[in-house]
N, C-alpha and C positions, 0 to 999 in steps of 0.2 A: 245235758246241762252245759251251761258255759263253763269253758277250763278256768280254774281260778290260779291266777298268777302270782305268786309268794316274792314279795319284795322286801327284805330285811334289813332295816339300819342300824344304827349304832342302841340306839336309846330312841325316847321320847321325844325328846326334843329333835333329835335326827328325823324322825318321822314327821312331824310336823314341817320343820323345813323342806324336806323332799317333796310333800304333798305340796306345800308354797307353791314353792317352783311348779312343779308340776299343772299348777291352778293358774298362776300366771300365764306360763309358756302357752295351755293351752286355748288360752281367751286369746292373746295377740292372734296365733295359727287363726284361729274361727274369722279373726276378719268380717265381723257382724255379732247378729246377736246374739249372747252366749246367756245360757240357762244352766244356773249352779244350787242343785238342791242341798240345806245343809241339817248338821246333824247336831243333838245335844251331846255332851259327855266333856270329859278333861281334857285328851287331845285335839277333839277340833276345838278348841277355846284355845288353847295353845297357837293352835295353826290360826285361828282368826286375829288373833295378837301380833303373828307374825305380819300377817296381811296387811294390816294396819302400820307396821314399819315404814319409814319414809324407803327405801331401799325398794319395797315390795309395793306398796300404794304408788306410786310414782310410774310405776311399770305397766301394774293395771289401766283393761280399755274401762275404766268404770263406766262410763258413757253406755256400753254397750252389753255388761251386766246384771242379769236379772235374778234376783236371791228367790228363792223359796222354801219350805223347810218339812223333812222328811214326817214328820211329826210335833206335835202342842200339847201338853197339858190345860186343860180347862181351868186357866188362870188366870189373871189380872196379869198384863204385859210387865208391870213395874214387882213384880211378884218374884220371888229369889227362887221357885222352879220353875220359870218360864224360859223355853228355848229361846224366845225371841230377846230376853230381858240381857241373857248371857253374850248373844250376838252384838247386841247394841253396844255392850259395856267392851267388849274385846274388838270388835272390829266397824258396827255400821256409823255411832257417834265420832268416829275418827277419819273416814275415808269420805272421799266426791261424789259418791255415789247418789244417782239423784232418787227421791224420795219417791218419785213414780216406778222405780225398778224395784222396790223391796215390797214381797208378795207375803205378807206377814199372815198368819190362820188368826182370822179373826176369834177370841174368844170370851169378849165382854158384851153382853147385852143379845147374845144366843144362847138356846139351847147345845148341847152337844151336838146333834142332830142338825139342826140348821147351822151350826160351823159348819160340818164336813161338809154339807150341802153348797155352801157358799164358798168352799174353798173349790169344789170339785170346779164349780161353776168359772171361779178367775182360771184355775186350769186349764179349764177349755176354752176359755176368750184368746188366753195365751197362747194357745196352741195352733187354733182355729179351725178347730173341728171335734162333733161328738164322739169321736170316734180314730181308737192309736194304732196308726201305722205303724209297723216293722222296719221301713224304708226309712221315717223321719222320726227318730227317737223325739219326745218331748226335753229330755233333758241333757245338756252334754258332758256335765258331771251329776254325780249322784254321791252322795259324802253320807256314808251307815258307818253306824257301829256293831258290837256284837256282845251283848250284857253277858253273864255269866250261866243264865239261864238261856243261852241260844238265841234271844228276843235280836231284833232290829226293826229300826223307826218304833212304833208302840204294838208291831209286831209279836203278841206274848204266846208262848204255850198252851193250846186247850182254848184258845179265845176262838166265837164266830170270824172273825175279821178275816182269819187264816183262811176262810174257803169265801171270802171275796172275791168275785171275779167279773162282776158287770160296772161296778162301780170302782171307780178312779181315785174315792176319800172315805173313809167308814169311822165308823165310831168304835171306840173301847172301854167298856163300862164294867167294872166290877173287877176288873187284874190286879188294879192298882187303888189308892187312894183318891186319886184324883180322875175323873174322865179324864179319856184323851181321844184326841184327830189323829188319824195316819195316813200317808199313801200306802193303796192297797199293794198288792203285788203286779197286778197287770200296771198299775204306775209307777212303781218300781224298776221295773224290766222295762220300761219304754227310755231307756237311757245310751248313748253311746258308751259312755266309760260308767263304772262304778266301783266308786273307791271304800273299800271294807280297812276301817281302821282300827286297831287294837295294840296297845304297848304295856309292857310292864309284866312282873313274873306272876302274877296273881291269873294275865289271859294265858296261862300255857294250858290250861286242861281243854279249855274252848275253841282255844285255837285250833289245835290236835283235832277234836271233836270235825270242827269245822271244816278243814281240809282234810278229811276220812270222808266226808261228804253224810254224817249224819243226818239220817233223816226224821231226827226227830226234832232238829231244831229247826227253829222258822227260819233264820239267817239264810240257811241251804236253800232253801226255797226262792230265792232270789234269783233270777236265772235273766240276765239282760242280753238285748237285743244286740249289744257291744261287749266291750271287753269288761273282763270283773280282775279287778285288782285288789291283792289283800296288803298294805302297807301295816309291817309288825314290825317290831324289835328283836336283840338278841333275847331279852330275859324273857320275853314270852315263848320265844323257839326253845329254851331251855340251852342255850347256846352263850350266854352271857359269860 
C-alpha cells in the first residue's frame, strides 16, 4: 500500500487554504494539461471558495484545467445534492475556466447505468486510451473524502462497486437514497497525487481508523500509483 502522508493544520479553514496552494502550485509546475478530480463535502466547498478568490483565480493556468468529479448523485444539476450544483455555486460560476474543461457526470435524461457508461467513455477520450497505465496516471490530483462510515467518492461498505475492477465508473444503487456514479478504484489509483481531506473533531475516530490502515473501510482501499496525502486538522488528530 501507498504510505499515507499526515499533513496537519491549524483548523478547517487552514486546510482548505493549504490544499489552495497546494492546487495552484501544482497546475503552474504541470506546465500543460492538468486533470483535477473533485470531491463533494464541506471542506472542498471551502477550498473551491477559496479558488475562486481573486488572490487564487488569477494565479490559476485555468486555460489548461480540466475538472472532473469523483462521484454524482442521480440528480438534476440545479438540485441542493448535486456535487456539480455545489461546485458551480463555490467555484466554476466565478473562475475563466472554459466550459469545454468541466467534465460534469451527466445525470438527467439517463439511466444510472448509461451515466456511468457515458462518463467511463469521456474518461477515456480524455485519457486516450482503453486501458490505465501505471507510468501515466490519468489524473494529477484526485481530491476524496472520508464519511464517517469509511466510504470515499460513493465508495459505501458492503456495496458491489467495492470489487470493481475492469471498469473505470460503476453504479451504486440501494446504499443510499439517491443512485450514484463513482470512480471505481482502479480510477482512483490511476492518480499522481491524492489528496484525502477531513477536518473537525467529529473525523477523529475515522481518521485513527484510517491511518491504522483498517481494512474494513473502503477509503484504505485507495492505493494510488503516486503519492496519497491525508490533509487534517488538529481537532480531528485529537490534538486541538
Amino acid at each position: 500500500m501507498t504510505e499515507r502522508k499526515l499533513i496537519v493544520l491549524n483548523d478547517g479553514e487552514g486546510v482548505a487554504r493549504h490544499v489552495a496552494d497546494w492546487i495552484v502550485d501544482s497546475a503552474i509546475a504541470k506546465k500543460g494539461r492538468f486533470a483535477l478530480s473533485l470531491s463533494g463535502g464541506s471542506t472542498p466547498k471551502r477550498l473551491y471558495q477559496i479558488l475562486a478568490e481573486p488572490a487564487y483565480q488569477s494565479r490559476m493556468p485555468w486555460q489548461n484545467v480540466h475538472l472532473f468529479w469523483g462521484d454524482e448523485r442521480m440528480v438534476p444539476r440545479d438540485n441542493e445534492l448535486s456535487n456539480y450544483r455545489m461546485t458551480a455555486q463555490a467555484m466554476l460560476d466565478h473562475v475563466p475556466i472554459p466550459a469545454g474543461n468541466i467534465h460534469g457526470i451527466k445525470t438527467e435524461g439517463l439511466t444510472v447505468e448509461e451515466s456511468a457508461r457515458d462518463y467511463e467513455e469521456t474518461l477515456k477520450s480524455f485519457y486516450g486510451s482503453d486501458h490505465l497505465d501505471p507510468k501515466k496516471p490519468l489524473f494529477d490530483i484526485m481530491l476524496l473524502g472520508i464519511g464517517p462510515d469509511g466510504h470515499t467518492a460513493s465508495l459505501f461498505p458492503g456495496t458491489a462497486a467495492l470489487n470493481e475492477r475492469s471498469r473505470w465508473v460503476t453504479t451504486v444503487v440501494g446504499a443510499k437514497p439517491e443512485d450514484r456514479v463513482t470512480l471505481t478504484y482502479p480510477c482512483l489509483a490511476s492518480s499522481a497525487h491524492v489528496g484525502s481531506l477531513l477536518a473537525g473533531a467529529d473525523k477523529q475516530p475515522i481518521l485513527k481508523q484510517f491511518m491504522a490502515e483498517d481494512q474494513s473501510l473502503p477509503s484504505v482501499h485507495v492505493d494510488p500509483v503516486g503519492e496519497l496525502l491525508v490533509f487534517t486538522d488538529k481537532a480531528a488528530t485529537g490534538k486541538a
